[in-house]
Every structure is written in C-alpha cells, then in structure tokens.
PDB file as gemmi writes it, atoms N, CA and C in Angstrom:
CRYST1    1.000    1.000    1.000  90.00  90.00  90.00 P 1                      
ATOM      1  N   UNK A   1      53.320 212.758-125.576  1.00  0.00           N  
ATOM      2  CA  UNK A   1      53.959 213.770-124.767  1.00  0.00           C  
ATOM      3  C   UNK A   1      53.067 214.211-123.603  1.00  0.00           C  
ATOM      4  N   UNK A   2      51.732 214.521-124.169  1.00  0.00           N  
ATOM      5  CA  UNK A   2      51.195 214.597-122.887  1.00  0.00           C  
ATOM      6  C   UNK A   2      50.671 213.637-121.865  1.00  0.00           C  
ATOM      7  N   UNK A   3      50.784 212.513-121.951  1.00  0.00           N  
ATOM      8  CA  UNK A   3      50.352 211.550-121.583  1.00  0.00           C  
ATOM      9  C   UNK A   3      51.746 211.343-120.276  1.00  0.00           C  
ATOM     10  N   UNK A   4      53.344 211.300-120.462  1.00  0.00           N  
ATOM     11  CA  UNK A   4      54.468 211.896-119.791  1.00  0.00           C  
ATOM     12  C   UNK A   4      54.104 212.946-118.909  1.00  0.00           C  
ATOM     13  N   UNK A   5      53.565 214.046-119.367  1.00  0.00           N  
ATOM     14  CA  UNK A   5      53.659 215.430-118.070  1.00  0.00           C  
ATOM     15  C   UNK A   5      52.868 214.671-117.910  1.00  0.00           C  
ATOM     16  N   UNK A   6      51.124 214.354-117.817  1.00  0.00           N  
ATOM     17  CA  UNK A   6      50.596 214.339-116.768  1.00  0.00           C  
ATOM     18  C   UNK A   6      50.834 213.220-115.480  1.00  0.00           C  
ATOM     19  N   UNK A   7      51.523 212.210-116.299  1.00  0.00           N  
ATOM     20  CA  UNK A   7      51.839 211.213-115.609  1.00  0.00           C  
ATOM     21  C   UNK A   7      53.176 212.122-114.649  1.00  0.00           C  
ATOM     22  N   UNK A   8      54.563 212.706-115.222  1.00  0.00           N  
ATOM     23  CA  UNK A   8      54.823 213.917-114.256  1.00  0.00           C  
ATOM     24  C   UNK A   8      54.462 214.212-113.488  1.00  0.00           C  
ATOM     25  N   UNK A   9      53.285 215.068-113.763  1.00  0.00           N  
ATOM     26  CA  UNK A   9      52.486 216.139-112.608  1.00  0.00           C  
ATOM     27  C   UNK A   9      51.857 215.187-111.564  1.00  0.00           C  
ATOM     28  N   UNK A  10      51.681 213.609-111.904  1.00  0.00           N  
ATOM     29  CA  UNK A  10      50.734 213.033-110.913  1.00  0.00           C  
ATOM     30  C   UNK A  10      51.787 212.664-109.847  1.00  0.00           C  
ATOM     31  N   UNK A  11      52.747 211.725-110.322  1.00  0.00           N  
ATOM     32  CA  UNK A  11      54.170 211.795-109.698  1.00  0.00           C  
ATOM     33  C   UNK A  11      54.349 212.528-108.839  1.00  0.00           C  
ATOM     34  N   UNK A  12      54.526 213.747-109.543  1.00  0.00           N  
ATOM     35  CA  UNK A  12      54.849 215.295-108.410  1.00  0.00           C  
ATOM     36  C   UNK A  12      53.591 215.623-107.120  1.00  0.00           C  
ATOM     37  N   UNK A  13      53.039 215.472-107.642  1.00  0.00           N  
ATOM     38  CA  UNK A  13      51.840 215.667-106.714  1.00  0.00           C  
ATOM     39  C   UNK A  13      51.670 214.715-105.076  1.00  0.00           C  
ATOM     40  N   UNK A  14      51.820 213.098-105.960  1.00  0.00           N  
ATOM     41  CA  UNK A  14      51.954 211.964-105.329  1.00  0.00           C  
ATOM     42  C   UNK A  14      53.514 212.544-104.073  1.00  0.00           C  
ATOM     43  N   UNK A  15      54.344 212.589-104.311  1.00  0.00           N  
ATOM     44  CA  UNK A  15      55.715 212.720-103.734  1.00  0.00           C  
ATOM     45  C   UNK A  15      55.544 214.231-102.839  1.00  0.00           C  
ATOM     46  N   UNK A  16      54.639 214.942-103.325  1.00  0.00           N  
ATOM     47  CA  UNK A  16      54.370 216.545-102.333  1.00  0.00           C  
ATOM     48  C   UNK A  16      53.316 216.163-101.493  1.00  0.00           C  
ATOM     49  N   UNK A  17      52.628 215.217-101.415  1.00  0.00           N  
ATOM     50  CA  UNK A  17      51.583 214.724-100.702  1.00  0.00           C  
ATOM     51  C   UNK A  17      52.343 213.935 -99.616  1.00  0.00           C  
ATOM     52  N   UNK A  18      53.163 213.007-100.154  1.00  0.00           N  
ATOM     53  CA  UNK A  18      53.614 212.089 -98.781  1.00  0.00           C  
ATOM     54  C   UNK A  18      54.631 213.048 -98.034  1.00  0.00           C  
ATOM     55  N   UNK A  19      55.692 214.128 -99.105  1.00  0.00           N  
ATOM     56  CA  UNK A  19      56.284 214.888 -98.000  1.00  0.00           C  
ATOM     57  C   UNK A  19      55.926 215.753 -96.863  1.00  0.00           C  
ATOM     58  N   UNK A  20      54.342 215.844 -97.003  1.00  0.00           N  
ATOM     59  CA  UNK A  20      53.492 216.756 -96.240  1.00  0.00           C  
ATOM     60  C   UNK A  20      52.746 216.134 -95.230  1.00  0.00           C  
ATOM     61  N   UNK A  21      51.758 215.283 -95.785  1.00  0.00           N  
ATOM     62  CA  UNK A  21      50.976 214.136 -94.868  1.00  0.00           C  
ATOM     63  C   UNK A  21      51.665 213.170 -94.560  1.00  0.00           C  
ATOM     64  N   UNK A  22      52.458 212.838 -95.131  1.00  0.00           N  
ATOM     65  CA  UNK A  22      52.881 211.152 -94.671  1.00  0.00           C  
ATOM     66  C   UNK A  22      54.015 211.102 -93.531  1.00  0.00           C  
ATOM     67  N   UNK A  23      53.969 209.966 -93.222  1.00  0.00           N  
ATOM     68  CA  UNK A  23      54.501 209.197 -91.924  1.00  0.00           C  
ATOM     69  C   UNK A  23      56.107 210.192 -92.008  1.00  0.00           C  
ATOM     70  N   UNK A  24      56.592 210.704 -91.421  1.00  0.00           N  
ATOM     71  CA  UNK A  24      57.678 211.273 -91.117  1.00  0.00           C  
ATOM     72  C   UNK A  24      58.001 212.581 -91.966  1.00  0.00           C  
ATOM     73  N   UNK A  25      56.542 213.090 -92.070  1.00  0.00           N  
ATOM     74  CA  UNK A  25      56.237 214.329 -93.343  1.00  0.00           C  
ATOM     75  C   UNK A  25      56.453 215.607 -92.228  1.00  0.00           C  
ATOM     76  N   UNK A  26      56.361 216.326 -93.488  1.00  0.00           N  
ATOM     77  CA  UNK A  26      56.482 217.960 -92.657  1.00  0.00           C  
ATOM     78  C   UNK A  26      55.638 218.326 -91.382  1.00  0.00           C  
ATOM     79  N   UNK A  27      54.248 217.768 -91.219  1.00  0.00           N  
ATOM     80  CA  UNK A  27      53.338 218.108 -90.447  1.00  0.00           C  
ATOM     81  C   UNK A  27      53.602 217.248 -89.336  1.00  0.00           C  
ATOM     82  N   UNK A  28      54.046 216.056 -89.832  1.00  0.00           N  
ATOM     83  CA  UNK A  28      54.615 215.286 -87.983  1.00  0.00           C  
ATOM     84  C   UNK A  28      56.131 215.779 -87.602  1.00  0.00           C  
ATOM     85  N   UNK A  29      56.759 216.426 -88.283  1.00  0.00           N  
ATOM     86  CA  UNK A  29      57.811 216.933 -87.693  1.00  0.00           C  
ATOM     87  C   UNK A  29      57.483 218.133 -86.972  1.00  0.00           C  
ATOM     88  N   UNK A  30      56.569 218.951 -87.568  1.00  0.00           N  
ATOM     89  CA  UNK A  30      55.991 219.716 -86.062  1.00  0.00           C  
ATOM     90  C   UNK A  30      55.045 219.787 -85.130  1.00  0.00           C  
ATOM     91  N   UNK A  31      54.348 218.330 -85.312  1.00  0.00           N  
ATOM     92  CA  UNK A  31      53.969 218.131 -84.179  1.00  0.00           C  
ATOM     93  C   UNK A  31      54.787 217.338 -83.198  1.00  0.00           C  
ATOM     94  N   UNK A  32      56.216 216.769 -83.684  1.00  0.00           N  
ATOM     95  CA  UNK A  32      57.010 216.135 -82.959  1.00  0.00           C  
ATOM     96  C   UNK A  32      57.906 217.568 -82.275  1.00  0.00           C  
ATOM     97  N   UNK A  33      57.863 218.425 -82.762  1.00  0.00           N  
ATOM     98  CA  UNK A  33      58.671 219.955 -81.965  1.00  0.00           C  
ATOM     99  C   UNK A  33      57.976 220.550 -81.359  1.00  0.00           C  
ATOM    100  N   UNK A  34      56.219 220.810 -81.487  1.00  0.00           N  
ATOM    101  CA  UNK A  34      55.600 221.328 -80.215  1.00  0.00           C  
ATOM    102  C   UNK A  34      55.608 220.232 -79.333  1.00  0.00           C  
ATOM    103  N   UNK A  35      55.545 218.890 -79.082  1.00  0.00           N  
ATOM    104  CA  UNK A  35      56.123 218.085 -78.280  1.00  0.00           C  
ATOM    105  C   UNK A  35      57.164 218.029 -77.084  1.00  0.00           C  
ATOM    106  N   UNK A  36      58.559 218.388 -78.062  1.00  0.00           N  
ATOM    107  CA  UNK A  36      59.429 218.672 -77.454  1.00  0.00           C  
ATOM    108  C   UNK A  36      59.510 219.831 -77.011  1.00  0.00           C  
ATOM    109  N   UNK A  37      58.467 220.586 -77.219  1.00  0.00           N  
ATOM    110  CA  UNK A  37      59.358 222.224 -76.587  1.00  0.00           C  
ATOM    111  C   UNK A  37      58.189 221.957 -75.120  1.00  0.00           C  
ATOM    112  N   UNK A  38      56.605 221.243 -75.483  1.00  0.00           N  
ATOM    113  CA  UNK A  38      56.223 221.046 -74.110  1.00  0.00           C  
ATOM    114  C   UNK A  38      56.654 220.276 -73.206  1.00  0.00           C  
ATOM    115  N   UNK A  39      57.991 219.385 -73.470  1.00  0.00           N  
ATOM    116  CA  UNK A  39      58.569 218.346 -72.574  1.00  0.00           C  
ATOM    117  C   UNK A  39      59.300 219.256 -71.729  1.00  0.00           C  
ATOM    118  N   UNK A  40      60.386 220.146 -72.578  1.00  0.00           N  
ATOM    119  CA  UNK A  40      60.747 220.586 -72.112  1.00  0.00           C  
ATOM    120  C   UNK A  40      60.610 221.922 -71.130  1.00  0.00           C  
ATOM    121  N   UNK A  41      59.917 222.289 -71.197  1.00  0.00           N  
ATOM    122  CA  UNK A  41      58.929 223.361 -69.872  1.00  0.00           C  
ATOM    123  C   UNK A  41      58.679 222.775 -68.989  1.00  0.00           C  
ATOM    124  N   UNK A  42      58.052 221.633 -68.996  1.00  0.00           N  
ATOM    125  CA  UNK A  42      58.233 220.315 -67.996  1.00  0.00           C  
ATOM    126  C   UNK A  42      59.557 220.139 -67.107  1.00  0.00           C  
ATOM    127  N   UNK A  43      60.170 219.914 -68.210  1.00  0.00           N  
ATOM    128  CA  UNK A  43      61.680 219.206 -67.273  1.00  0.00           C  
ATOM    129  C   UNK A  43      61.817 220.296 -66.122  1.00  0.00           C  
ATOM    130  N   UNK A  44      61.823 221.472 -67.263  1.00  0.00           N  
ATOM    131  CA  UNK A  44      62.468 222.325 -66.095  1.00  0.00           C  
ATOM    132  C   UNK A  44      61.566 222.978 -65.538  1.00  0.00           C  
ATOM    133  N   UNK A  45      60.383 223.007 -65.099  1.00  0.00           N  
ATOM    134  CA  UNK A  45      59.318 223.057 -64.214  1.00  0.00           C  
ATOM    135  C   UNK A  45      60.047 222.349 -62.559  1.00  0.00           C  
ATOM    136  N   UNK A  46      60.105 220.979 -63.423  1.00  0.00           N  
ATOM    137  CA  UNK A  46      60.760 219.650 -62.282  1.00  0.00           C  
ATOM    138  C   UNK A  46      61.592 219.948 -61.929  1.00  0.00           C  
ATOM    139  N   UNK A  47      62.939 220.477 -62.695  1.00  0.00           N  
ATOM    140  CA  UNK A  47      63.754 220.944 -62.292  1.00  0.00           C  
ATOM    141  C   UNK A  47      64.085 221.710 -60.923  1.00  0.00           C  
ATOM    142  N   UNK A  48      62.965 222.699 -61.240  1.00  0.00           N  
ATOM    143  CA  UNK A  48      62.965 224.044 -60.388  1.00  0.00           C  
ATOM    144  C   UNK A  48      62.926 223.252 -59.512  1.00  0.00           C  
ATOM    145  N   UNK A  49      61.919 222.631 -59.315  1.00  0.00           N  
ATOM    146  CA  UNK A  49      60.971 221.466 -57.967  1.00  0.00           C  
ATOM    147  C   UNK A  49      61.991 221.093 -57.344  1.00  0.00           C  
ATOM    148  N   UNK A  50      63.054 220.070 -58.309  1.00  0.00           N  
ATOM    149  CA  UNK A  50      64.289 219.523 -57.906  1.00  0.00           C  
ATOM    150  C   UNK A  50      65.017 220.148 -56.791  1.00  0.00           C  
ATOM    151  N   UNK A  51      65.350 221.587 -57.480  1.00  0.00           N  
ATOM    152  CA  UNK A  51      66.173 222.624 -56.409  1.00  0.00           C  
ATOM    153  C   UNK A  51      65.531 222.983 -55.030  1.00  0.00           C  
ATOM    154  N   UNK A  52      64.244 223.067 -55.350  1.00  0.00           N  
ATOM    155  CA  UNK A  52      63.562 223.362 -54.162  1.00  0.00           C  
ATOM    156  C   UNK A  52      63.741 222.537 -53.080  1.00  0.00           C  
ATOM    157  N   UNK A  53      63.467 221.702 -53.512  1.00  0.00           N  
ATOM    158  CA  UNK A  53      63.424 220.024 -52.532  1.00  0.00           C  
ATOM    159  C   UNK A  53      64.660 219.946 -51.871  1.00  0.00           C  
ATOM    160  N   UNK A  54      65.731 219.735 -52.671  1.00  0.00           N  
ATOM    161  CA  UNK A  54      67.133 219.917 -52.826  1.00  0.00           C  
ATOM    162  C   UNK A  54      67.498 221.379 -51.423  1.00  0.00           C  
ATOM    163  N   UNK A  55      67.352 222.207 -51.646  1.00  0.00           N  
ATOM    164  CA  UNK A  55      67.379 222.782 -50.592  1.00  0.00           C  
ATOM    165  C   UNK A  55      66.959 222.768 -49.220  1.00  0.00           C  
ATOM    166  N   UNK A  56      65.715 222.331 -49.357  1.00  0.00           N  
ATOM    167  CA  UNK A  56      64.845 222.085 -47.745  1.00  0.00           C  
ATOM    168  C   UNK A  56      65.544 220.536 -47.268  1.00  0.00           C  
ATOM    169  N   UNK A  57      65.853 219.946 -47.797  1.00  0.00           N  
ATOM    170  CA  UNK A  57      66.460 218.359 -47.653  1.00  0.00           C  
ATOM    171  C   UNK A  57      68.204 219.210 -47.002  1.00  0.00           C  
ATOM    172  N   UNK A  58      68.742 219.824 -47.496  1.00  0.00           N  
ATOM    173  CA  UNK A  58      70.044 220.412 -47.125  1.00  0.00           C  
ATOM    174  C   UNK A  58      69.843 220.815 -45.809  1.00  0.00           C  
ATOM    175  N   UNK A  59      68.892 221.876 -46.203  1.00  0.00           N  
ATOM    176  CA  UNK A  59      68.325 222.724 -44.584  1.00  0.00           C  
ATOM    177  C   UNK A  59      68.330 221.764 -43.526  1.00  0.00           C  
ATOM    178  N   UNK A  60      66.797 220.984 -43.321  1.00  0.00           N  
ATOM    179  CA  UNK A  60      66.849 219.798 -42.720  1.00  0.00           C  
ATOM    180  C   UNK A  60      68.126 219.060 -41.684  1.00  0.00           C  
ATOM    181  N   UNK A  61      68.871 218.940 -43.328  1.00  0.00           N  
ATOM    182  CA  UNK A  61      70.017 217.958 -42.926  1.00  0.00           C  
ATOM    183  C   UNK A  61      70.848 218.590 -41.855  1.00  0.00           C  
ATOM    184  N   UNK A  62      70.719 220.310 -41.698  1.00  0.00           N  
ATOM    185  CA  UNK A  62      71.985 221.144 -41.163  1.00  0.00           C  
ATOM    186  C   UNK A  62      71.574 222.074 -40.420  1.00  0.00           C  
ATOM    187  N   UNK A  63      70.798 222.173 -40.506  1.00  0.00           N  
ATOM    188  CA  UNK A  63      70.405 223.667 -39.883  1.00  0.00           C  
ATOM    189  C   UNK A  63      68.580 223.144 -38.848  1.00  0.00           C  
ATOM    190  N   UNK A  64      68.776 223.394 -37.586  1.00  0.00           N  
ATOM    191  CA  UNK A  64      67.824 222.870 -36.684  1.00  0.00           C  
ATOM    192  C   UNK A  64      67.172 223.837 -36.467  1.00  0.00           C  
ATOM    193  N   UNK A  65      67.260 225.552 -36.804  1.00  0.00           N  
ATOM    194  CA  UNK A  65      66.492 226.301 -36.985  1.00  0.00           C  
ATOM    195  C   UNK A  65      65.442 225.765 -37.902  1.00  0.00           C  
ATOM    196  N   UNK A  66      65.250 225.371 -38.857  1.00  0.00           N  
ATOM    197  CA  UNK A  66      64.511 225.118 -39.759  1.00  0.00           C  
ATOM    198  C   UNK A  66      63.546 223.861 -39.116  1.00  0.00           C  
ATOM    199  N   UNK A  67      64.473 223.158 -38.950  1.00  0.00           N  
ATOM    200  CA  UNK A  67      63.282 222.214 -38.136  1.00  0.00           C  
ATOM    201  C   UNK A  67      62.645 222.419 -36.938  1.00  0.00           C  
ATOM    202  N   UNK A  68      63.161 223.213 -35.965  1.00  0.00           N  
ATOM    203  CA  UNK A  68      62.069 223.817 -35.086  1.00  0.00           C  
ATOM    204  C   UNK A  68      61.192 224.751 -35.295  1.00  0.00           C  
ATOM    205  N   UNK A  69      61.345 225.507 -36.513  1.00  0.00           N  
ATOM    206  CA  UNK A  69      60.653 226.117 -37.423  1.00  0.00           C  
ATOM    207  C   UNK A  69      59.263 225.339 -37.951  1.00  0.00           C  
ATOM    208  N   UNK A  70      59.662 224.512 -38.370  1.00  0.00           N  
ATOM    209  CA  UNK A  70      58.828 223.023 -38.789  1.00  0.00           C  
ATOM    210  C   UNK A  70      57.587 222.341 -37.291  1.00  0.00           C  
ATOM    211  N   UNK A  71      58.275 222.322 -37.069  1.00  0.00           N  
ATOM    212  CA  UNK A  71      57.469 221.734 -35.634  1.00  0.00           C  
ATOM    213  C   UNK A  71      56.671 222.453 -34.927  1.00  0.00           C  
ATOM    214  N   UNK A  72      57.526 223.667 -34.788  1.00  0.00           N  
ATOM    215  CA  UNK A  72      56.214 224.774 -34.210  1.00  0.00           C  
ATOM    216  C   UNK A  72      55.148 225.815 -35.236  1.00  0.00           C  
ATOM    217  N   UNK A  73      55.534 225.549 -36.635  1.00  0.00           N  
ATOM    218  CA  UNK A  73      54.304 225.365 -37.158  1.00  0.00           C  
ATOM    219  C   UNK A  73      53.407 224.587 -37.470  1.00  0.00           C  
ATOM    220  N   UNK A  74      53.880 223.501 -38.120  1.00  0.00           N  
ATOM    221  CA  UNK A  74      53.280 222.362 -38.287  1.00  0.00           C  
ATOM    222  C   UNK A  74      52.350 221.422 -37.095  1.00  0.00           C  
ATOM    223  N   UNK A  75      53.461 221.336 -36.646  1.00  0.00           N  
ATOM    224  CA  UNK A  75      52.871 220.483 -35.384  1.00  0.00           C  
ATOM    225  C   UNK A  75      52.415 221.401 -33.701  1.00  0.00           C  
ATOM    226  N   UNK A  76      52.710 222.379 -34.466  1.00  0.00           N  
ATOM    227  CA  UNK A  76      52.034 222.998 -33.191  1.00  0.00           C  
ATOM    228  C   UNK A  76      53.005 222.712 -31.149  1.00  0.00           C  
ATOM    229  N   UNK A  77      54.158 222.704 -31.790  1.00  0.00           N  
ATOM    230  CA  UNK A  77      54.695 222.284 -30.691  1.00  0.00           C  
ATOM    231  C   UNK A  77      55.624 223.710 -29.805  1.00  0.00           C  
ATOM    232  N   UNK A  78      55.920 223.829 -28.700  1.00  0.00           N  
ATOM    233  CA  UNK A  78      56.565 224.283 -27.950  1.00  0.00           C  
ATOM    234  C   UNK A  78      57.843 223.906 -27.244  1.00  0.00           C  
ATOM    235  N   UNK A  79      58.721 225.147 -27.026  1.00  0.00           N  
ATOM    236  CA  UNK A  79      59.752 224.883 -26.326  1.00  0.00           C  
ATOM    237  C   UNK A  79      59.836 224.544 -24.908  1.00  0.00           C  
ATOM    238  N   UNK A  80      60.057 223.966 -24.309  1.00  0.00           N  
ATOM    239  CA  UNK A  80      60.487 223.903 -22.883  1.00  0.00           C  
ATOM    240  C   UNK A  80      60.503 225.228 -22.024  1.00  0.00           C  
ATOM    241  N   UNK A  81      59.269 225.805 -21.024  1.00  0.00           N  
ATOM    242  CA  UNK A  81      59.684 226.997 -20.687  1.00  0.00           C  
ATOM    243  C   UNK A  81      58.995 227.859 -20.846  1.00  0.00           C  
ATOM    244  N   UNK A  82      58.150 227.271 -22.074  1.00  0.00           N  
ATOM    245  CA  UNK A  82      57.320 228.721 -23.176  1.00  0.00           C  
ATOM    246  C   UNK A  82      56.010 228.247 -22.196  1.00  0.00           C  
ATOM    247  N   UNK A  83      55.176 229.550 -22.649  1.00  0.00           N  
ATOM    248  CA  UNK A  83      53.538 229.341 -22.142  1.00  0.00           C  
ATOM    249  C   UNK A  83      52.977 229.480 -23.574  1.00  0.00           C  
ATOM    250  N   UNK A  84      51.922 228.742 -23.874  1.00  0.00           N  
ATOM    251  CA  UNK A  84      51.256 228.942 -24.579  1.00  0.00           C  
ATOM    252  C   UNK A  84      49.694 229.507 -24.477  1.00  0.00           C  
ATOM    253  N   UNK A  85      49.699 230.299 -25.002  1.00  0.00           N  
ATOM    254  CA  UNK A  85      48.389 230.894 -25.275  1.00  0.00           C  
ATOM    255  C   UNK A  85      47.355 230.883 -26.156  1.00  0.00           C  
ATOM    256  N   UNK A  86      46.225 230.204 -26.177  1.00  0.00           N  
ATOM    257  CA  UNK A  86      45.190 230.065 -27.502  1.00  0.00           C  
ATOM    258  C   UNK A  86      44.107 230.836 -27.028  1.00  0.00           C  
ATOM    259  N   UNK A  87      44.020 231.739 -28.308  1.00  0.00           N  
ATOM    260  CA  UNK A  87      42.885 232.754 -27.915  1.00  0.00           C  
ATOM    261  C   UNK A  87      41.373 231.823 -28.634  1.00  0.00           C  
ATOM    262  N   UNK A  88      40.757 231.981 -29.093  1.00  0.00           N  
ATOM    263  CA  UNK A  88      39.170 231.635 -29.069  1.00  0.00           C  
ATOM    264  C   UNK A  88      38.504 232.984 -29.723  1.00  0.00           C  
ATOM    265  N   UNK A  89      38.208 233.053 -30.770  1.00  0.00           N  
ATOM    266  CA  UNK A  89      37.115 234.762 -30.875  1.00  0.00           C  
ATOM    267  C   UNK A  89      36.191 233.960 -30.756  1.00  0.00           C  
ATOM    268  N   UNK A  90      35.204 235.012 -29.736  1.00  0.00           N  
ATOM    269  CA  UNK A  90      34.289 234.860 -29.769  1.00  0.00           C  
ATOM    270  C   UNK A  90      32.679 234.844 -31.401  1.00  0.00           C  
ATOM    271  N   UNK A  91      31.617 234.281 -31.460  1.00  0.00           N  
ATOM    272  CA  UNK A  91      30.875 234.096 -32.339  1.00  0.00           C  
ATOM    273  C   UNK A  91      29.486 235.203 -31.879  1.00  0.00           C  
ATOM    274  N   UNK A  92      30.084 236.017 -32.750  1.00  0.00           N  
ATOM    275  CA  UNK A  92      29.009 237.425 -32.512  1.00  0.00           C  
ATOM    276  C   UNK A  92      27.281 236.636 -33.156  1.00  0.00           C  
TER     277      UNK A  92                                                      
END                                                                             
C-alpha cells in the first residue's frame, strides 16, 4: 500500500512539475502574455505614428499652406516680394 501512494505522490508531483515548468506550462503562458501586452503598446504606439503621418501626407496632398509652411522653415525660403533680414548677435 505504501509503496502505491508514494509511487502516487511521485506521479503527482511529476505531472505539477511539467504543468508549471514545462514546455507550454503555466510560467510560459505568462511569459507568452507579458509578450503580448508589450506587442501590443507597440502596435499602437505605430499606430498613433500611422495617424500622424497619415495626416501630414493629407495636408501635403491639399492644403499649400502647409507646404509653404514647410519651405520657409525648413528650407529657409522666401516669397516673391519679401525682404529678408538676418540679424547676426554680436560675440561679447
């Protein structure tokens, strides 16, 4: 009889061990869900990005305020007409 439980208890032990450590056990199922919850902060990180982009690409496409907006910061350019002025501070 006792020779049954302990063989039991080893059983049991054996089968609570692989449900815990082993290959598709409790402990890789949550490291497979902090996984997914950091994918997903990601996506929609990108996401956001997506919209962003997504908007200035619209702008762009439609609206020429924005791109002369663009040019005369970026590139430092002027309208037809305008004077430009660059000041210089002086180096005390």
């Amino acid at each position: 009889m006792r020779l049954i439980l302990a063989g039991l208890i080893i059983l049991l032990l054996l089968i609570q061990s692989v449900f815990w450590f082993g290959r598709h056990g409790v402990l890789d199922l949550r490291h497979l869900q902090n996984q997914v919850e950091v994918m997903g902060e990601e996506n929609e990180k990108q996401r956001e990005k997506n919209r962003k982009m997504t908007a200035v690409v619209k702008d762009l496409k439609h609206g020429y305020e924005v791109v002369e907006g663009r040019a005369r910061s970026e590139l430092g350019m002027i309208k037809q007409g305008e004077v430009f002025y660059q000041t210089i501070e002086r180096q005390q």
